[in-house]
N, C-alpha and C positions, 0 to 999 in steps of 0.2 A: 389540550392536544399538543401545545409549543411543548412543557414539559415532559411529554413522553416520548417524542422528537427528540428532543436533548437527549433522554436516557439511552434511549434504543441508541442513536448512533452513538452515544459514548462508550456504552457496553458491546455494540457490534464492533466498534473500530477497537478497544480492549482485546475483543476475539480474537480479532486478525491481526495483531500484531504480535496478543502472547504464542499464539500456534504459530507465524509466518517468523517471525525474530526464534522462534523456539528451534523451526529447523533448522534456521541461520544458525545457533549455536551448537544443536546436536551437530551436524555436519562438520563444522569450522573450530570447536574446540577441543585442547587437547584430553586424552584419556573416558570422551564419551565412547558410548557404544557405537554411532553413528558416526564418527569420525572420520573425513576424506567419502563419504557413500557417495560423494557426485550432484552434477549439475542436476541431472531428472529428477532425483528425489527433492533437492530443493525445490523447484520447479512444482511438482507434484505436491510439496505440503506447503507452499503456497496458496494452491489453487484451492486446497482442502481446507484452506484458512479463510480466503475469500466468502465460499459456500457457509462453511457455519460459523462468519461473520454476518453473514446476511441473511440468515435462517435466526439468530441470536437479536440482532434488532428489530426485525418483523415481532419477535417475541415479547421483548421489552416497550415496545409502540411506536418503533418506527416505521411510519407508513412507507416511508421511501427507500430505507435502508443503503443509506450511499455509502457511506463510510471510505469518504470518499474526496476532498473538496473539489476534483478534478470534476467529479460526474458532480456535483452540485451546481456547480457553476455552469457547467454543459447543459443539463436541465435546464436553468433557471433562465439561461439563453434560448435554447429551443422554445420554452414557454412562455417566456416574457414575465413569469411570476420570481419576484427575488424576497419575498417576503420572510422565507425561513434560510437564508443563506449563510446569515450573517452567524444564527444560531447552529445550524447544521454543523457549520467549519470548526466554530470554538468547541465541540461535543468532540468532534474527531478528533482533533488536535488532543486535545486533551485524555481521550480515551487510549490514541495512540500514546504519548509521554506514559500512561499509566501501564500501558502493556509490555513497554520496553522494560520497566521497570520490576515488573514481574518476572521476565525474561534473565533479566541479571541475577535475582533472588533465587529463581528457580535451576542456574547453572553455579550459584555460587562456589563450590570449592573449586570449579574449571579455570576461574580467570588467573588464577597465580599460574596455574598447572601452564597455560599456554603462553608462549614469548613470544610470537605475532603482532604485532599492532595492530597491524592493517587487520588481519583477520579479525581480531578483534570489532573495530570499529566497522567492518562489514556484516558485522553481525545485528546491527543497527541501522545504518543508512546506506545508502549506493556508493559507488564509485564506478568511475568507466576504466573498462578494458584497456585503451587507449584514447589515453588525454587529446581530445579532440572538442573543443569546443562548440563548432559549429554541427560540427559529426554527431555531438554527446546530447547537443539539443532535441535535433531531428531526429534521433532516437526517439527521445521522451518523448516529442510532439507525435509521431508516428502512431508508437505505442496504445500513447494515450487516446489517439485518433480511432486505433483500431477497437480500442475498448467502449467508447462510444456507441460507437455505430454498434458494436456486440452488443454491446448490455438494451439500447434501445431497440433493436430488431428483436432480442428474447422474447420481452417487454411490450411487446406491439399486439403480441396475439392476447387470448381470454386469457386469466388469471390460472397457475398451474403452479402446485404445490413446487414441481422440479425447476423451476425458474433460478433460485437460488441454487443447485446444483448446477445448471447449465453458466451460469456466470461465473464460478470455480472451474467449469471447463473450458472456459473463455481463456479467464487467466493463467489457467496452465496452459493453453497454448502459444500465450503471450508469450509464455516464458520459456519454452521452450522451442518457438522461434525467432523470436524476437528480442530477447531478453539479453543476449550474449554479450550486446554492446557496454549496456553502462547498468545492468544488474536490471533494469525497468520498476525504475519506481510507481510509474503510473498513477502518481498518488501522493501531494505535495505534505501533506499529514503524516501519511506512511512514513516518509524519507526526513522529513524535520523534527517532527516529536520523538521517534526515537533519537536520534541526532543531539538534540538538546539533552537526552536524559543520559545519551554515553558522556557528554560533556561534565554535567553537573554528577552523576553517579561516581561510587568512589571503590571506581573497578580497575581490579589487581592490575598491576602494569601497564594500562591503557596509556598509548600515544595521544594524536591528534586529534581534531576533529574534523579537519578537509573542509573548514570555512569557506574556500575560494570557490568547490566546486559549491557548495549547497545551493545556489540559489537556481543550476543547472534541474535539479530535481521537485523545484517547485513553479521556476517559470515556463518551463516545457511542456508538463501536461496541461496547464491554463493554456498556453498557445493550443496545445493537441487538442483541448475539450470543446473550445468556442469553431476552431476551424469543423471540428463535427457536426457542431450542432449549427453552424449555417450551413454544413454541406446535405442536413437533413431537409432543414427548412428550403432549399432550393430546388429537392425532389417532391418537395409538397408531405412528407412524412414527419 
């Protein structure tokens, strides 16, 4: 069971970063078809990315399908079981670094075409709208709060093939209200593993990698997940 745990979230967290970093690309680089289409549609293939990320690990054997370390750690809080945590995290992490990396492969003649950096590198991990550190937190904790509490009220009733659809509908609404501030990682795997792979990837023209903010995108949804999951356990759910 641990080893199909592993797969499933490696291959669901894979899912969601090739399709969620893919529309980051179609949208943000130069000479795709999809080029400048806007915040909705990002937004939108996001949320499509989340869904069959987590319809993709259910399939593979993951019973939980987090693909997530934000919701692992929330879970593992709300339940007081940490027993698959440690392995959950290294599967996503990892599944994400490999997604980015298909991501690049998959736009490869785009990255000379575009002189962006930044674009570039947003096509991989976050950054906020306006450099606000305490502001860029409360985001991510917010976010990440909101996702919680979503994905565990889905989750509450009898078992329903649409569950994984309605948590891609979650996330699209994240992102399209909430998301404006610092892109909403809501998902410290999401925002790092591609992140390392725009670093270590030997893509056309790429700038920086915005070290200073990263650790905004990984410490804010652990603050956003545990604040959920006692805000659950104090209504007795």
């Amino acid at each position: 069971m641990e080893t199909t745990n592993f797969i499933g979230e490696l291959v669901g967290t894979f899912m969601l970063i090739l399709f969620g970093g893919g529309v980051n690309a179609n949208t943000s680089l130069a000479k795709t078809y999809g080029n400048n289409s806007g915040w909705i549609v990002t937004a939108t293939g996001w949320g499509f990315a989340v869904a069959l990320g987590v319809f993709v690990a259910q399939k593979f054997g993951s019973q939980g399908a987090h693909l997530n370390p934000a919701v692992t750690i929330g879970l593992a809080v709300h339940s007081g079981e940490y027993a698959n945590v440690a392995s959950f995290i290294i599967a996503q992490f990892i599944g994400a670094f490999l997604g980015a990396c298909m991501v690049w492969l998959m736009y490869l003649p785009h990255w000379k075409e575009t002189e962006d950096q930044g674009a570039k590198l947003g096509i991989f991990c976050t950054g906020p709208a306006v450099p606000h550190t305490l502001g860029n937190v409360l985001s991510e904790v917010i976010g990440t709060f909101v996702l919680i509490i979503g994905v565990m009220s889905i989750y509450a009733d009898a078992d329903s093939g649409l569950k994984p659809l309605l948590v891609g509908v979650l996330v699209w609404g994240i992102g399209l209200s909430l998301g404006g501030t610092t892109g909403y990682a809501i998902n410290p795997a999401r925002d790092l593993g591609p992140r390392i792979a725009h670093a270590i990837l030997p893509i056309a023209g790429k700038g920086g990698n915005n070290w200073s903010y990263a650790w905004i995108p990984v410490v804010g949804p652990i603050i956003g997940c545990i604040i959920a999951a006692y805000f659950l356990c104090a209504f007795g759910i």
